[in-house]
C-alpha positions as MATLAB code, in Angstrom:
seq = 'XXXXXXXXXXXXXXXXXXXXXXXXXXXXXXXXXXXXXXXXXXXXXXXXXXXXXXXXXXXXXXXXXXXXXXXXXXXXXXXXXXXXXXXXXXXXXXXXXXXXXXXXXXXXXXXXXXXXXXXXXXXXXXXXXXXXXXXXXXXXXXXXXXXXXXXXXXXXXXXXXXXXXXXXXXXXXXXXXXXXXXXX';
ca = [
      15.854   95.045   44.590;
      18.060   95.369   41.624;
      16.522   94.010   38.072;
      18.600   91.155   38.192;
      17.024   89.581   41.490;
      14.269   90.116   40.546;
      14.956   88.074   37.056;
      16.303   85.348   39.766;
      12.837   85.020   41.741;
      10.854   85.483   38.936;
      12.625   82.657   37.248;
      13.166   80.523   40.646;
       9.273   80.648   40.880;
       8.227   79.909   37.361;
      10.622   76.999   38.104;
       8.977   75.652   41.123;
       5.575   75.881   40.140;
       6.102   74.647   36.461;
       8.875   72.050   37.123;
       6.073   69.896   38.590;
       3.228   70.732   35.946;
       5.231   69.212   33.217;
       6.375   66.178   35.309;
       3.347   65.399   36.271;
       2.324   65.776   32.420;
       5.301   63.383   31.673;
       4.208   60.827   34.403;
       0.599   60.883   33.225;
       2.126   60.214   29.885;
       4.196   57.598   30.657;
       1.570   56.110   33.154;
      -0.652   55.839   29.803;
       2.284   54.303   27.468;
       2.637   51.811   30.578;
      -1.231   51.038   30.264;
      -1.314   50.702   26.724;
       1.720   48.198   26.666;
       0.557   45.915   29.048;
      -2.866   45.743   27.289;
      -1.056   44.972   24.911;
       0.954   42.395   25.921;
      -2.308   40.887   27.467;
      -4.006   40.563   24.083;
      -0.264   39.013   22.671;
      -0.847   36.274   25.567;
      -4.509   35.774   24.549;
      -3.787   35.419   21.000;
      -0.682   33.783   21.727;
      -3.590   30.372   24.137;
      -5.989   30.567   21.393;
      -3.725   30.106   19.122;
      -1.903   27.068   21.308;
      -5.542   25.923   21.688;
      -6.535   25.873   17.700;
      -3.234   24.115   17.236;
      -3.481   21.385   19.861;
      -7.603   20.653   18.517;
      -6.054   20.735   15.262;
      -3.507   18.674   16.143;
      -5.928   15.802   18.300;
      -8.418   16.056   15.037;
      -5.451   14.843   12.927;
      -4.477   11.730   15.577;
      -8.547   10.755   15.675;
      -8.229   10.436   11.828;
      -5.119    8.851   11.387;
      -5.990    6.283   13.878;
      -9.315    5.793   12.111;
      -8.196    5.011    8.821;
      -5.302    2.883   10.371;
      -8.438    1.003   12.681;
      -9.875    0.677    8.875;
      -6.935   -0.428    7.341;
      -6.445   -2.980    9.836;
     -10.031   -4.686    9.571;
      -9.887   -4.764    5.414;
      -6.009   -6.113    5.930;
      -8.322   -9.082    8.185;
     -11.094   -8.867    5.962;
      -8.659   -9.954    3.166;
      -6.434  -12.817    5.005;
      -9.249  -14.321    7.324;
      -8.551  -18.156    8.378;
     -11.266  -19.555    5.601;
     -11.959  -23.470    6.486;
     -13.116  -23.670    2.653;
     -10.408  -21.988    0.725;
      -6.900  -23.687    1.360;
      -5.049  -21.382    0.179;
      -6.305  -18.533    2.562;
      -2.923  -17.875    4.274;
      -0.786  -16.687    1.248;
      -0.474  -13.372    0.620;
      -0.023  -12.660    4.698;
       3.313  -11.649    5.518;
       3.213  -14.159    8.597;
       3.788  -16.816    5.925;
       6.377  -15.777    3.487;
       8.230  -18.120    4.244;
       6.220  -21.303    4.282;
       7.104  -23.755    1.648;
       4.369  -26.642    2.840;
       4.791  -29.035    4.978;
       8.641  -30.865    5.926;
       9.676  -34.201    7.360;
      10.370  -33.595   11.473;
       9.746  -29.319   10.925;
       6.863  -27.665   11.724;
       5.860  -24.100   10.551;
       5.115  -21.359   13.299;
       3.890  -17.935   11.712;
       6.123  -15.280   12.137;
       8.478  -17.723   13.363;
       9.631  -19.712   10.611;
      10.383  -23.585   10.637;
      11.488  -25.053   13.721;
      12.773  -29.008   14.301;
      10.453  -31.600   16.300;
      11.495  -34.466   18.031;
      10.234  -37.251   15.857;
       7.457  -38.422   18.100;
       5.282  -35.352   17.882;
       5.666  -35.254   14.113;
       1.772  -36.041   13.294;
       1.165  -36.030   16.954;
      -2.966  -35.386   17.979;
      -3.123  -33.112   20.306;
      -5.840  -33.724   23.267;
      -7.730  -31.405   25.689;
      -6.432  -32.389   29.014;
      -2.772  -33.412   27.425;
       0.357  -31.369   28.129;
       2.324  -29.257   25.509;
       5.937  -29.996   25.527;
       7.720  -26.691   27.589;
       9.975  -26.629   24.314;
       7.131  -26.029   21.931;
       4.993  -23.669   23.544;
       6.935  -20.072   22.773;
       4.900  -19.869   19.313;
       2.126  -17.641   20.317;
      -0.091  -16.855   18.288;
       0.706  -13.077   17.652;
      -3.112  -12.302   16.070;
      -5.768  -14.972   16.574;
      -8.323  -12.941   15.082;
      -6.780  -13.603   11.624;
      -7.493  -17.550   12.526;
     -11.024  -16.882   13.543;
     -10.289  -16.931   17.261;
     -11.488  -14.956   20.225;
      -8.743  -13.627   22.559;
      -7.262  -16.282   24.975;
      -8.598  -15.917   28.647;
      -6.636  -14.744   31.397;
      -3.100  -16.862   31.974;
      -4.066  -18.898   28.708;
      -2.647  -18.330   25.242;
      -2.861  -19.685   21.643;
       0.386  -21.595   20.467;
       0.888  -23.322   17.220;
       1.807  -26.961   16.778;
       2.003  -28.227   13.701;
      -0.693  -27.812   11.593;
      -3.093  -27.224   14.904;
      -3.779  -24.259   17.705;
      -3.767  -25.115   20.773;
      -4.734  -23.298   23.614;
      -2.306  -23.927   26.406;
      -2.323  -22.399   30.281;
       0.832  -20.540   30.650;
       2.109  -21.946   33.674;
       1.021  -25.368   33.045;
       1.069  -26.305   29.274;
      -2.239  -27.937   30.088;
      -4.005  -27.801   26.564;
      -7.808  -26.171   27.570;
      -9.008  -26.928   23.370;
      -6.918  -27.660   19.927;
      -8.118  -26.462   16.846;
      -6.746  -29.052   13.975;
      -5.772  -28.322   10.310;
      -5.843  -24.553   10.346;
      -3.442  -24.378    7.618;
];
């Protein structure tokens, strides 16, 4: 065999046999890189929920206190315009009753409502347990009757002003179930 087939098989073998030595180098090497970024795209994703999971307790820890000093605010805003029998003068300062000027001839007052006309005969009327509110008269709810003192109004009754008085009225009806005279 001349020199330079010999150089040929030499060469083709050193080929064969080495071509797969590095590749397999190369494959291990990229088989690790491969590892390595998916662990590290794992830890991304964990930091990535506890991160989510600070934010959201951080977030619901925020709403608890924010409804807890609104809850406060609310019961000192109460504390300070409570229906008070004794002091007649109790309502002003609310912003229910901005607008109330005292009483008028053939108006009454409805908080939150404003002035509205009544038909002359119910201008002073008494108001009964067991009587009948007028249909026309009895859409002035009473929007907070804790601020008068009041419990909540059962099921299918509600608190209505008229006049000067609360009654309580069933919905369907307009039966009146109690009054409660002179509350402002």
């Amino acid at each position: 065999m001349n020199r330079f087939t010999k150089a040929a098989l030499v060469a083709l073998a050193l080929t064969t046999t080495a071509a797969p030595m590095v590749a397999s180098a190369q494959s291990r090497n990229d088989r690790q890189d491969r590892r390595e970024w998916r662990q590290d795209n794992r830890d991304d994703r964990r930091e990535g929920r506890q991160d989510d999971r600070n934010d959201r307790r951080e977030w619901r820890q925020d709403n608890r206190d924010d409804r807890r000093e609104w809850r406060q605010d609310r019961r000192d805003d109460r504390r300070d315009y409570r229906y008070d029998r004794n002091n007649r003068n109790w309502y002003q300062g609310r912003s229910d009753f901005r607008d109330y000027r005292g009483a008028r001839s053939n108006q009454w007052y409805a908080p939150g409502y404003g002035y509205y006309r009544v038909e002359p005969r119910y201008y002073g009327y008494r108001w009964q347990r067991g009587g009948y509110l007028p249909s026309a008269y009895r859409g002035y709810y009473v929007r907070d009757p804790y601020v008068y003192g009041l419990r909540p109004a059962p099921y299918g009754y509600r608190y209505v002003h008229a006049g000067n008085d609360i009654v309580m009225i069933a919905i369907a009806t307009g039966l009146i179930a109690s009054v409660f005279a002179n509350m402002y």
